[in-house]
ROLUMBA-151913 format. One record per residue (C-alpha): residue in three letters; x, y, z negated. Coordinates in pm, 1 decimal, always signed. Layout:
! residues N
resn / u / v / w
ALA / X / Y / Z
...
! end
This chain:
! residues 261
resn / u / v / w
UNK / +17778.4 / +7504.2 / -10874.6
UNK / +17383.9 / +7669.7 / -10834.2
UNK / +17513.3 / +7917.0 / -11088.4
UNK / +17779.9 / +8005.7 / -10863.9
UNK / +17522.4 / +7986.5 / -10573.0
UNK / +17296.4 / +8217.3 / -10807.8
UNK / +17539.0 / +8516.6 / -10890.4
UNK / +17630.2 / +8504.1 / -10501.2
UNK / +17301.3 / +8592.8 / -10517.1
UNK / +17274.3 / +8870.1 / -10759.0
UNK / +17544.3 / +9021.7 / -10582.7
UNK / +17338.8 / +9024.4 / -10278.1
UNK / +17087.6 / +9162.8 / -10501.4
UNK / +17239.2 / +9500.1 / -10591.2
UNK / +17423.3 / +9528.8 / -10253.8
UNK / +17775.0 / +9353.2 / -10339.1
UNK / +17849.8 / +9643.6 / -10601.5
UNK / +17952.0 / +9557.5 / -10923.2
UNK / +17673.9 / +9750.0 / -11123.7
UNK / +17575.8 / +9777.8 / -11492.6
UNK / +17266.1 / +9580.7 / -11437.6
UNK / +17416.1 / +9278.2 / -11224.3
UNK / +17680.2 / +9292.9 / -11476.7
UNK / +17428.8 / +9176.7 / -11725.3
UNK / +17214.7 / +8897.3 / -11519.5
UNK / +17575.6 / +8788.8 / -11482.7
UNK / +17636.4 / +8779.1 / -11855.9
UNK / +17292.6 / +8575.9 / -11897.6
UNK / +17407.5 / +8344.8 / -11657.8
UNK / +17734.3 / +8269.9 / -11834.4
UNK / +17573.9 / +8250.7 / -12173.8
UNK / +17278.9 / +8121.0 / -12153.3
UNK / +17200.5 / +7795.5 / -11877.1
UNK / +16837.8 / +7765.9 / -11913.7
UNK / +16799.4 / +8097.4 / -11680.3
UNK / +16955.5 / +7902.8 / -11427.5
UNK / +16711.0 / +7652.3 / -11524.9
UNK / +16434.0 / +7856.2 / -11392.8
UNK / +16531.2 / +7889.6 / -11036.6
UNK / +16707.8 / +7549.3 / -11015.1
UNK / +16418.9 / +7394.4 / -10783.8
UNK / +16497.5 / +7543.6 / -10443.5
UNK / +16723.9 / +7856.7 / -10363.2
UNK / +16365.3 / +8028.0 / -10277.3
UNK / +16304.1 / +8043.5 / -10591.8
UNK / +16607.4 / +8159.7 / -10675.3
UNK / +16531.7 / +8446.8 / -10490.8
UNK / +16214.8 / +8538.5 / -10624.4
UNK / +16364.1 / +8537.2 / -10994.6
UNK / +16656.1 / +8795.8 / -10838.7
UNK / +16388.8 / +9021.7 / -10720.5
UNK / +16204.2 / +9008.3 / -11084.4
UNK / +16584.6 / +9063.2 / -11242.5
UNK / +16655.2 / +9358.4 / -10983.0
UNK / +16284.6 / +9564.6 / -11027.9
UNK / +16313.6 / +9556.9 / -11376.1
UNK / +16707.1 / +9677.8 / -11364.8
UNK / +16613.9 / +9910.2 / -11105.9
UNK / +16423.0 / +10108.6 / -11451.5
UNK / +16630.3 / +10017.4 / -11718.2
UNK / +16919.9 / +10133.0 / -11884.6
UNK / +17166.9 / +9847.6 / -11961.6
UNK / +17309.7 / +10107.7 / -12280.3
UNK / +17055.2 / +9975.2 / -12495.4
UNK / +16896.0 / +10159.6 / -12760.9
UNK / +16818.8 / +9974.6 / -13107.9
UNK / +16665.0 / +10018.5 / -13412.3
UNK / +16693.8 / +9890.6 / -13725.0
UNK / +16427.9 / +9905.7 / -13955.3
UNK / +16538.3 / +10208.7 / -14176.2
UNK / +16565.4 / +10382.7 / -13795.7
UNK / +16241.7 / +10283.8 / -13739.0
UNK / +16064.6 / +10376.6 / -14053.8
UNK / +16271.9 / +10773.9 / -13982.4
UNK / +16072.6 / +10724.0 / -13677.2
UNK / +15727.9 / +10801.5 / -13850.3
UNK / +15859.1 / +11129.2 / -14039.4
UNK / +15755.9 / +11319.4 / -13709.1
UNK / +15382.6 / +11276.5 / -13746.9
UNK / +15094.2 / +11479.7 / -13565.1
UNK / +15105.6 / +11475.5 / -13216.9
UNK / +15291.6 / +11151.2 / -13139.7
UNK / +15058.1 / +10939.8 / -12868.2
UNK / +15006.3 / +11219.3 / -12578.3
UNK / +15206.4 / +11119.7 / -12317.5
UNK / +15075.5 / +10912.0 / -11974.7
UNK / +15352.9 / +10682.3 / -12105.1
UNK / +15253.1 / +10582.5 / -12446.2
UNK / +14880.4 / +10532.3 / -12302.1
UNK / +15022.6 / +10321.2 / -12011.1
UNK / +15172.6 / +10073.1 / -12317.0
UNK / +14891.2 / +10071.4 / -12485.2
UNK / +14640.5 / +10033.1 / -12193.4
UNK / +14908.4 / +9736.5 / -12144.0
UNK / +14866.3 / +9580.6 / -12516.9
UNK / +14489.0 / +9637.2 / -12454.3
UNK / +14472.2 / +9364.5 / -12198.2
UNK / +14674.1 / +9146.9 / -12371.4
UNK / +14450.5 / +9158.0 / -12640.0
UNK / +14172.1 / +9126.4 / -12413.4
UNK / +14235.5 / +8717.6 / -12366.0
UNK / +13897.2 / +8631.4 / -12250.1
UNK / +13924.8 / +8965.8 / -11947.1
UNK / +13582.3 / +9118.3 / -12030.6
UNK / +13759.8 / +9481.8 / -12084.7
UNK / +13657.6 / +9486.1 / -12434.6
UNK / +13831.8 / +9301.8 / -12737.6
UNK / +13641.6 / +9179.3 / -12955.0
UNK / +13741.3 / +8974.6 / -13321.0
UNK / +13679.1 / +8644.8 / -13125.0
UNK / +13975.6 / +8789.3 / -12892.6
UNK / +14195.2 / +8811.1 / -13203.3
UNK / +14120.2 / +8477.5 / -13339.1
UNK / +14185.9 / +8325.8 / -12997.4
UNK / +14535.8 / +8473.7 / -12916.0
UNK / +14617.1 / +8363.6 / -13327.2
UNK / +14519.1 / +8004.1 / -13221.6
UNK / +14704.9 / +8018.4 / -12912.6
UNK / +15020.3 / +8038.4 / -13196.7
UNK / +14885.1 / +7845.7 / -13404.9
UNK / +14854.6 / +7566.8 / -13213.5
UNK / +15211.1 / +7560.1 / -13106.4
UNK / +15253.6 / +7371.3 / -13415.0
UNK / +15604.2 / +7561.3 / -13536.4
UNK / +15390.4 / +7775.2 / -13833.7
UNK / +15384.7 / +7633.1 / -14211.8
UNK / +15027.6 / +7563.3 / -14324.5
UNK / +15137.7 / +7841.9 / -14598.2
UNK / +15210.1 / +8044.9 / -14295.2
UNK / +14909.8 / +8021.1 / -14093.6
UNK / +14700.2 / +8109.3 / -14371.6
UNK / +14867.7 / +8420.6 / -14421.0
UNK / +14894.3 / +8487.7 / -14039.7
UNK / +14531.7 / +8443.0 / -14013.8
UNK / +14478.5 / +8701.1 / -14305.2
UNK / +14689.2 / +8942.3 / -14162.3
UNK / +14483.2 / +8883.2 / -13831.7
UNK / +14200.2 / +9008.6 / -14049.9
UNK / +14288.1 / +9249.3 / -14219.4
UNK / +14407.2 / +9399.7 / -13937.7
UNK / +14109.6 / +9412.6 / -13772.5
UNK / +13913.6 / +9517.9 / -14077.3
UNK / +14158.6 / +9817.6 / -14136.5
UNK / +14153.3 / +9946.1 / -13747.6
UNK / +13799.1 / +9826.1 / -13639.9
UNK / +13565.5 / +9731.1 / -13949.6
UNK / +13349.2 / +9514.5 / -14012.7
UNK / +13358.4 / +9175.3 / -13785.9
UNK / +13039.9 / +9109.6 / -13603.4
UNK / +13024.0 / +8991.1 / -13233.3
UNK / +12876.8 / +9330.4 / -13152.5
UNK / +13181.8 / +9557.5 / -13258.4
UNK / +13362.7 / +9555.9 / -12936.8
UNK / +13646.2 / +9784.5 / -12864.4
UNK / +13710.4 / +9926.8 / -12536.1
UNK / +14030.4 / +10060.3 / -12375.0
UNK / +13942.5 / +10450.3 / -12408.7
UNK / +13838.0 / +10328.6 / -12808.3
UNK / +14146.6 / +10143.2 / -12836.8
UNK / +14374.9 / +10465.9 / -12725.0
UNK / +14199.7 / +10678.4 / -12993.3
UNK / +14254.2 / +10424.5 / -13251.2
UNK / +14566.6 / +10359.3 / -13204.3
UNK / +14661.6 / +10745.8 / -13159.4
UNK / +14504.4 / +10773.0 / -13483.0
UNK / +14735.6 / +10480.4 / -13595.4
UNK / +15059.5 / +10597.3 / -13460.1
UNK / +15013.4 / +10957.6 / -13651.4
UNK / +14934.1 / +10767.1 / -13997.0
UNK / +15284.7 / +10709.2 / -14196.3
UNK / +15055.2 / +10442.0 / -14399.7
UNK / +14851.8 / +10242.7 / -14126.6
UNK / +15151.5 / +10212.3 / -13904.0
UNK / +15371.6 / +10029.6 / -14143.2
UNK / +15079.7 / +9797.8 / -14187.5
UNK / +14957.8 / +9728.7 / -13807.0
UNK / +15273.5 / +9534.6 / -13667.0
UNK / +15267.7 / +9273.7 / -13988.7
UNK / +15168.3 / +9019.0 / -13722.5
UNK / +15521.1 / +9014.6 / -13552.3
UNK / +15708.2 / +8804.3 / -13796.4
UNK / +15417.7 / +8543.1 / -13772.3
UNK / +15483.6 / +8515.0 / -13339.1
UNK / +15806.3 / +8482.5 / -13420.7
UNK / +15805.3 / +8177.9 / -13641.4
UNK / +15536.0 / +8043.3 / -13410.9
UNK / +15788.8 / +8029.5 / -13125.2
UNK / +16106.5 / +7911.7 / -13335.7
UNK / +16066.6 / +7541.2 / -13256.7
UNK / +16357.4 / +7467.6 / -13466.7
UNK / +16342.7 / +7749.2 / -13733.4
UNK / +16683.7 / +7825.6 / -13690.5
UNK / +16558.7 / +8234.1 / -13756.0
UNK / +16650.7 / +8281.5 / -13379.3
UNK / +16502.8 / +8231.6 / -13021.5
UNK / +16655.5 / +8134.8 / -12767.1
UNK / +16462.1 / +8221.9 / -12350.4
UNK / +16287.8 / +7879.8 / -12372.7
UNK / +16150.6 / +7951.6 / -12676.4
UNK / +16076.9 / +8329.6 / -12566.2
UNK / +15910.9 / +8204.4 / -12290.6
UNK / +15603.5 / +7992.1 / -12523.7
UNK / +15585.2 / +8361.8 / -12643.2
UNK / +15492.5 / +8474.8 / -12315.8
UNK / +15256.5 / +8212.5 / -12265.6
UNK / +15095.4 / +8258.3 / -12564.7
UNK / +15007.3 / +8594.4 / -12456.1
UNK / +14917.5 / +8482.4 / -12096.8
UNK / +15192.1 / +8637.1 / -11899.9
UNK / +15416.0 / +8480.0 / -11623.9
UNK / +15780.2 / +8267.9 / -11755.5
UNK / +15977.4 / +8444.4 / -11483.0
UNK / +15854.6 / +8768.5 / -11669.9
UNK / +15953.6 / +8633.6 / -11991.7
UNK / +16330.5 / +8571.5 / -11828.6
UNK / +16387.5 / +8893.3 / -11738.6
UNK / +16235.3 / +9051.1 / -12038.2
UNK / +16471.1 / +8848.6 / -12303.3
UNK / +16768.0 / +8937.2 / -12027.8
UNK / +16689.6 / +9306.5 / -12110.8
UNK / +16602.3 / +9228.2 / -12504.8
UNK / +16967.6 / +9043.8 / -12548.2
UNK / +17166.5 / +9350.0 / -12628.7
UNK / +17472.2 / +9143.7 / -12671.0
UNK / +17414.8 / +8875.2 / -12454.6
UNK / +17446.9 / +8588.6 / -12673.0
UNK / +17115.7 / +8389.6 / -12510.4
UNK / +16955.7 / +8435.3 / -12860.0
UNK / +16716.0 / +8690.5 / -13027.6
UNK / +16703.6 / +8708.3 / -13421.7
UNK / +16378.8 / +8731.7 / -13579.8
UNK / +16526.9 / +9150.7 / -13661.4
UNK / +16514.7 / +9239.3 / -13306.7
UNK / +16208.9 / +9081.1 / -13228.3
UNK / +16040.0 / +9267.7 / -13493.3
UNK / +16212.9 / +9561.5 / -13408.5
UNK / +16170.6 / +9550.2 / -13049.2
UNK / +15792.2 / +9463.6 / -13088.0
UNK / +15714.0 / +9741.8 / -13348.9
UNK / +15905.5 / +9999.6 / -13122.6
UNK / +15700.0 / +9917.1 / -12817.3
UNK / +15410.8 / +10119.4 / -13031.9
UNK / +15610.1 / +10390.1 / -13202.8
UNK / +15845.5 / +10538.2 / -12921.0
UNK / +15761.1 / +10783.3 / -12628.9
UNK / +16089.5 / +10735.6 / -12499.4
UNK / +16055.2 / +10585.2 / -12136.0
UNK / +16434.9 / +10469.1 / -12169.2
UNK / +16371.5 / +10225.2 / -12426.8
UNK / +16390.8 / +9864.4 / -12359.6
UNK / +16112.2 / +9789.4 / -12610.7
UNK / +15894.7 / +9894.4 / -12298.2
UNK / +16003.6 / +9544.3 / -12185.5
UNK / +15839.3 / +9346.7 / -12492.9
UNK / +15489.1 / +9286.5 / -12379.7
UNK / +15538.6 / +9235.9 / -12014.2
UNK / +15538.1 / +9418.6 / -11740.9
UNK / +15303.3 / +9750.3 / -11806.7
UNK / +15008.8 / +9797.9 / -11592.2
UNK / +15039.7 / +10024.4 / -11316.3
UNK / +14796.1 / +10337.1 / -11518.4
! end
């Protein structure tokens, strides 16, 4: 019945036309019940959740593009003078501050071990898999940043060279995403290799963004709209958000909503 209530709603949304985009929040709602979950409480909130579905519609393309990872690694062949555009610096001023967990506007190593506990301490990794998390924390660091003192603090404008520098490096940007599979795991409660939008949104609160973000971001990840995402697209998805320059792709979507410059 409130799902009923709640694609009355998305109709509303988009002006009673059947569009592309409340084609798929209609899709979600059919395959996936936990969304409905979300804005079950009062039809208010309801209505906030349409507005978050219908802003981030309003940019995206609903003909998603994927990658898989042979795509991805052709990606790098083009190497020089990727990293230029407002757009790319807009995602990564974006990654920046969720890196950033204790807000000073620098991150520092303490940053890094923080946001590791935060997954961590969902209690989903292996012991064998938190130690090799935790060294791939480090050696991230070490390989982008150096040595680990409190006093080697990176700023946003430092962080945008780096990762420029990154980006343009066939080698170093094979290497900097080998956290992914590790969030992954952290957020498959039942190891099942997928996630479904509960389990996307512990994700999201690991990183200290909102759950009605984290619905409409896994309604835009879901290419085919079975209410699940495989560790593949994850990875994917999450790697992409770094590599592309492309303003239609929905790996934009990953890591929140992207700050405003």
């Amino acid at each position: 019945m409130f799902s009923s209530f709640l694609r009355r709603g998305v109709s509303a949304a988009f002006g009673g036309i059947r569009t592309k985009e409340s084609a798929a929040v209609e899709c979600l709602l059919k395959t996936n019940k936990q969304f409905s979950t979300v804005c079950k409480c009062t039809a208010s909130a309801a209505h906030v959740d349409l507005q978050a579905v219908r802003g981030y519609a309003k940019h995206a393309k609903t003909e998603q593009k994927y990658e898989d990872f042979s795509s991805s690694d052709s990606d790098l062949e083009v190497l020089g003078h990727r990293g230029e555009s407002q757009f790319w610096r807009r995602k990564m001023r974006t990654f920046h501050g969720i890196l950033d967990v204790n807000k000073d506007g620098v991150i520092s190593y303490d940053d890094f071990q923080l946001l590791a506990d935060r997954f961590v301490n969902l209690g989903h990794l292996s012991e064998k898999h938190t130690k090799e998390f935790r060294k791939v924390i480090k050696n991230i660091w070490e390989a982008q940043w150096g040595e680990i003192t409190p006093y080697n603090l990176v700023t946003v404008e430092q962080y945008l060279d780096d990762m420029h520098h990154v980006l343009n490096d066939k080698s170093r940007i094979k290497k900097a995403h080998a956290f992914l599979p590790y969030l992954f795991k952290a957020v498959d409660k039942d190891s099942s290799g997928e996630i479904s939008v509960e389990e996307f949104k512990l994700f999201f609160n690991s990183l200290g963004l909102k759950e009605t973000d984290a619905s409409v971001a896994f309604l835009s990840i879901d290419g085919n709209c079975d209410g699940r995402i495989s560790i593949k697209e994850f990875v994917n998805h999450g790697r992409d958000f770094f590599l592309t320059e492309d303003e239609e792709r929905i790996s934009k979507y990953f890591w929140g909503p992207l700050v405003d410059h």
